[in-house]
N, C-alpha and C positions, 0 to 999 in steps of 0.2 A: 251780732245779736239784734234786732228787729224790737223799733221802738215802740211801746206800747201808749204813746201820746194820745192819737186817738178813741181807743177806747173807754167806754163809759163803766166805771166803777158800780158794784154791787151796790146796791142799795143796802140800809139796817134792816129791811124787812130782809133784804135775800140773805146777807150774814145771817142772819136769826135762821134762816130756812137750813142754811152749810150747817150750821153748827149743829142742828136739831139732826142732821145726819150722820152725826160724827156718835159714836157710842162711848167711844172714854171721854170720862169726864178727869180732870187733870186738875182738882183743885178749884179756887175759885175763881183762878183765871189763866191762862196758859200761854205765853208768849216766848218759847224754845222751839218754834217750828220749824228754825235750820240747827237743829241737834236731831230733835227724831221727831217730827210731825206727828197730830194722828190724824191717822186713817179713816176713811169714808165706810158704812157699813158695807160697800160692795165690794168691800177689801175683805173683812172676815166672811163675807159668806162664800168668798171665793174658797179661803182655805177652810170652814168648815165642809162644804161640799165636797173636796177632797179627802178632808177625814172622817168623815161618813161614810164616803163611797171605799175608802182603804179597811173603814172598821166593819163593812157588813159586807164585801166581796174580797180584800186583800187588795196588794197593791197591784200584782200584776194585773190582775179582772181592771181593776180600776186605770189603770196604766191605756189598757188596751180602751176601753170608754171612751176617754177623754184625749186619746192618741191627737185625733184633731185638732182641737182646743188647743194641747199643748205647742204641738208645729204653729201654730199662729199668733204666738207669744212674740216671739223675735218684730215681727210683721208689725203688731202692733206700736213694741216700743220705738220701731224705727220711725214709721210716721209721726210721731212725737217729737223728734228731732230732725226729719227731714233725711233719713237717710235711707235706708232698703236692708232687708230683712238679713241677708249673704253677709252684712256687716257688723250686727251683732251679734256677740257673744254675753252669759249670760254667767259671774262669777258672785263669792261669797261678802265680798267688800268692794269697793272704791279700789280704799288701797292695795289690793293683792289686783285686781284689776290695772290700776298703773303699771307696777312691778309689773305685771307680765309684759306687758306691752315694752317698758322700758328696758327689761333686762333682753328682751325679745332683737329692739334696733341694737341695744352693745353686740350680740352674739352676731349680725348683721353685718358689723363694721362701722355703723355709726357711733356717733359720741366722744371721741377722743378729745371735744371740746364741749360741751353742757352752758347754755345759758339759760341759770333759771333765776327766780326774783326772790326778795327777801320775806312775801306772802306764803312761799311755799311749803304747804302742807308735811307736819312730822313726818310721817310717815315714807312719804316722796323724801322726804329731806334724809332720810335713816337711809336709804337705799343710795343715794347720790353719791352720799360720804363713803358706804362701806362699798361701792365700785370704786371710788377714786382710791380706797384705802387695798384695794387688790388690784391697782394698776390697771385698769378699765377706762378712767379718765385722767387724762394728761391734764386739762385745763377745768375748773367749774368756777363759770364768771355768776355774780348775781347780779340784777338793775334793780332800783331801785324805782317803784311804779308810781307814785304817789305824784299828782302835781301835771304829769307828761305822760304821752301816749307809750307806751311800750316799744314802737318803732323808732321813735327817737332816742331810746336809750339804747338798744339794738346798733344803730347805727353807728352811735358814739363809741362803745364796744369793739365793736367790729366795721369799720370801715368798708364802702365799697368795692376799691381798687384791693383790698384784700382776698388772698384765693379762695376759692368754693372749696368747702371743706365737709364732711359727713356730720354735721354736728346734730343739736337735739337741742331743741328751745320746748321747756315743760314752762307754763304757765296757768294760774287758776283764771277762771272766767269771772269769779266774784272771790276777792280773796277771804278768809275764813275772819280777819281782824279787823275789815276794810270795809263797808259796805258799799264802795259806787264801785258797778263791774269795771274792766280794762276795757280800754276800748282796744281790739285786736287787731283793727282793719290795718290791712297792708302787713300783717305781719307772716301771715300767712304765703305770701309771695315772696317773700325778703327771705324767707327760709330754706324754701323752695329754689330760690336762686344759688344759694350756696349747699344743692343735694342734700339739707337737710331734712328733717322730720319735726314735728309739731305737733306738742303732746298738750293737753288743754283737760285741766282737772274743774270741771263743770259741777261738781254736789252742791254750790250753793245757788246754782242757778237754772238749772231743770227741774220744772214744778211752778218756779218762783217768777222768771224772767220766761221772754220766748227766746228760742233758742235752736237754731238751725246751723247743721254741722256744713249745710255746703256753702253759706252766708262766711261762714269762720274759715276754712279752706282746711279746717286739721286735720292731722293725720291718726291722732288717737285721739278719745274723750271719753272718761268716766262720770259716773256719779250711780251714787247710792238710791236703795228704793224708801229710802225712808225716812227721808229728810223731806224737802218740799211736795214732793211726789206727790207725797201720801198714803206709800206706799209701805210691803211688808219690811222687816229688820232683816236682815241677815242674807241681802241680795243684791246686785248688784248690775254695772251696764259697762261693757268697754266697748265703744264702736272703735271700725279701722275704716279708715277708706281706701279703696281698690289700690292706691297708690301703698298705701302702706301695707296691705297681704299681697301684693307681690313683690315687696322688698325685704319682709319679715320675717318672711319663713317658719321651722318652727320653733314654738316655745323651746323654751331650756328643759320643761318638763311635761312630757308624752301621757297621755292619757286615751286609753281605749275610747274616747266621745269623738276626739280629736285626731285618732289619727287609725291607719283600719291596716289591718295583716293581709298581705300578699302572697304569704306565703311565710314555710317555719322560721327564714332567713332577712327577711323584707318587708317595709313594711310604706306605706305610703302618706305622708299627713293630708287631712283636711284641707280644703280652699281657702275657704270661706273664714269668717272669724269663731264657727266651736270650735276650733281648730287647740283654742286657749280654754275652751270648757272642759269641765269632767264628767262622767257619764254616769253618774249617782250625783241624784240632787235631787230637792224637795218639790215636786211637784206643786200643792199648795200654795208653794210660793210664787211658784212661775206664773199659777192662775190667779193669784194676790198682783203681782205686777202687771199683767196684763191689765185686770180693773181699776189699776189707780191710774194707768196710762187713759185708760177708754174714760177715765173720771174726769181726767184733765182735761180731756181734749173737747170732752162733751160741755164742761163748763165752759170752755174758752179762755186758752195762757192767755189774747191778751187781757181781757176784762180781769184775769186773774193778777196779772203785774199792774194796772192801772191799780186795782182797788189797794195792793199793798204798797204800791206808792204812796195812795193818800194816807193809806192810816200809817205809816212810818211818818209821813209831816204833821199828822195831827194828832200823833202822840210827844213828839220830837216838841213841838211848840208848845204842848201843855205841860210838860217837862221843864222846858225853861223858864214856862211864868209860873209855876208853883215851886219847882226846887231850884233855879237859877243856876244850870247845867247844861253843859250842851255838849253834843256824842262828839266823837272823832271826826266824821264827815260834816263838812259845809252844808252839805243839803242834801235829804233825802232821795238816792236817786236807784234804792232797792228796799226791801225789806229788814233790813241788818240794822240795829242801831247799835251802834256799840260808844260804852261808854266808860271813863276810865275812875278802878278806883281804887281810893288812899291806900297807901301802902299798908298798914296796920290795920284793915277793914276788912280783910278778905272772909274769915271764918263767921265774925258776926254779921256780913251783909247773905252770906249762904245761910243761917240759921233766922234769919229776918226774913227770908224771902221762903223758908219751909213753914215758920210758924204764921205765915200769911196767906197759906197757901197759892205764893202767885210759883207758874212755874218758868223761869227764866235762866240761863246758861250764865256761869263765869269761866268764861274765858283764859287759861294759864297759858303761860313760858311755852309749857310742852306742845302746843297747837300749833304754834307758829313760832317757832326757838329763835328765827332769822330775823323776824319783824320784831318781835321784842328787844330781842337783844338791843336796836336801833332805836329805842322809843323808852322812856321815861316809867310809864304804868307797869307795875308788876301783875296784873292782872287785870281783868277789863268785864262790865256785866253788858252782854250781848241781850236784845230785847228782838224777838223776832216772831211778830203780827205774819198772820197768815191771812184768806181771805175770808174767812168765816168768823175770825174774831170778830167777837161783839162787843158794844157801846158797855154792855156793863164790865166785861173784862177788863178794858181799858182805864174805864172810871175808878175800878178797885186795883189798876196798875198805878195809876196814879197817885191816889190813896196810899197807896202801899208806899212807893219812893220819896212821900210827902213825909210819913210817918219817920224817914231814916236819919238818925243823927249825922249831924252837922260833919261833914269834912268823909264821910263816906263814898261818893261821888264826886268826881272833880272834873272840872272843864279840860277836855283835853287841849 
């Protein structure tokens, strides 16, 4: 992942300018932008033009229109991340998006061994369990990422002079509880050496961080369009790299998008990564993703990760001198702030933060069952600046936490 050090942060006039383009307004201040962002108007007029053009010619007339536009979706999201269009595929979640991919290397021969970390995503985690739980995987080791690069627990694991084996290292790029990303480097080689695969669950940080799949060397990577993007709800991204569709083959489940008739008796899969698409899906949406990709790219990821560095530190520090708190991480080095609280707080700190209308995530058990389990907080209020936040949202964030009785927030 590619450091955005050099770049020069938005100014409050340019915040002010994002924000006047954003059409929900979310209360009187909104800091949940890795739960579900909003969107830029070039995001609704994508899919109102779709349904316009469905409500006053149908969808096939409309189909056949925008045939172009559509094919050039993939295209786009790929330069977004650095990869080529033959890559990605284009599903309903993140998570159904991993699943494919993961249950895709079991049916392969991979996995009989899993190392994944104690960050790892519910959903990922429900899937991991019920293959080991149908004899799918012999071994699932977890690391423990906090403190150490991921390769150094890698290593301790799994020693060198140990044999190459088909395994599968699934890891998030910014964990969901955690907010400094992993640092990946070299890990992607260490996997590689032992014929493995490299799964890399990216939603908190496409949009947010910059972020390049040939920089990382994985072999799968999801994330949602509607988290940092900016983009529509109900869509999603799973890149493969060459390496991994020609070791993949096909999904566990066949769909006429992905795979085409031969004949009454045969039938042949897809290459390429729709191989994992289905061949009914929302148009609107495709050209919704599309605009919030061309939104990104056109602002600039990195000017966009400079600027929600700074405001993660300069809400972080106005935090500590007014409520004498400080989040889980040492120091701001994403947009995540997360912060842990009292055990007996949980209901009244959600009904304080609706009749405030600030809008901010708490964080439960079920997000990350692994990493809680291992940590003290029964639940955690995640604060997540995007780069159009503005100076007053913040002022009245602060305000708001200032307001919160004693012992609701705690020093993690």
């Amino acid at each position: 992942m590619a450091k955005p050090d050099s770049a020069e942060p938005f100014s409050a006039k340019e915040r002010l300018a994002f924000r006047g383009d954003t059409p929900a307004q979310a209360g009187a201040a909104y800091l949940a932008h890795g739960s579900v962002s909003l969107p830029p108007r070039a995001v609704f007029d994508a899919q109102v033009r779709w349904i316009q053009l469905e409500q006053g010619r149908g969808a096939q007339a409309a189909l056949r229109e925008l045939e172009g536009e559509l094919t050039e979706v993939r295209a786009h999201v790929a330069a977004l991340i650095g990869a080529e269009s033959h890559q990605i595929a284009l599903l309903d979640s993140a998570s159904r998006a991993w699943a494919y991919a993961f249950w895709a290397a079991l049916d392969a021969g991979f996995g009989r061994t899993v190392v994944t970390s104690a960050h790892e995503w519910s959903s990922n985690a429900l899937n991991l369990l019920h293959a080991r739980s149908r004899w799918r995987i012999d071994h699932l080791l977890r690391i423990a990422n906090e403190g150490r690069p991921p390769i150094d627990a890698l290593e301790d694991l799994l020693p060198n002079d140990a044999e190459p084996e088909l395994l599968i290292v699934s890891l998030p790029l910014l964990p969901t509880a955690y907010g400094i990303p992993l640092d990946l480097a070299g890990v992607a080689a260490w996997v590689r050496a032992r014929n493995g695969l490299l799964l890399v669950d990216a939603s908190h940080a496409v949009g947010h961080l910059p972020v390049d799949v040939g920089t990382l060397g994985c072999d799968a990577l999801v994330f949602p369009a509607r988290k940092w993007l900016r983009g529509p709800k109900g869509l999603a991204v799973l890149y493969l790299s060459d390496r991994a569709l020609s070791l993949l083959g096909a999904p566990s489940l066949l769909d006429i998008g992905g795979a085409h008739w031969q004949g009454p008796e045969s039938y042949v899969v897809g290459e390429d990564a729709r191989r994992f698409e289905t061949w009914d899906h929302s148009p609107g949406l495709h050209l919704a993703l599309k605009a919030a990709c061309d939104y990104a790219t056109q602002t600039g990821v990195a000017r966009i990760a400079a600027t929600n560095i700074t405001l993660a530190n300069r809400i972080s520090e106005a935090i500590a001198g007014r409520c004498g708190v400080l989040p889980l991480e040492s120091y701001a080095a994403s947009a995540m702030l997360n912060y842990a609280v009292g055990d007996e707080t949980h209901d009244a700190l959600a009904q304080h933060l609706a009749t405030a209308t600030l809008g901010a995530s708490i964080v439960e058990p079920s997000y990350t069952p692994w990493w809680f389990g291992g940590h003290g907080c029964k639940a955690q209020l995640r604060l997540t600046p995007h780069y159009m936040t503005t100076d007053q949202e913040i002022e009245h964030l602060i305000e708001t936490l200032a307001s919160l009785p004693a012992g609701t927030l705690v020093s993690a």
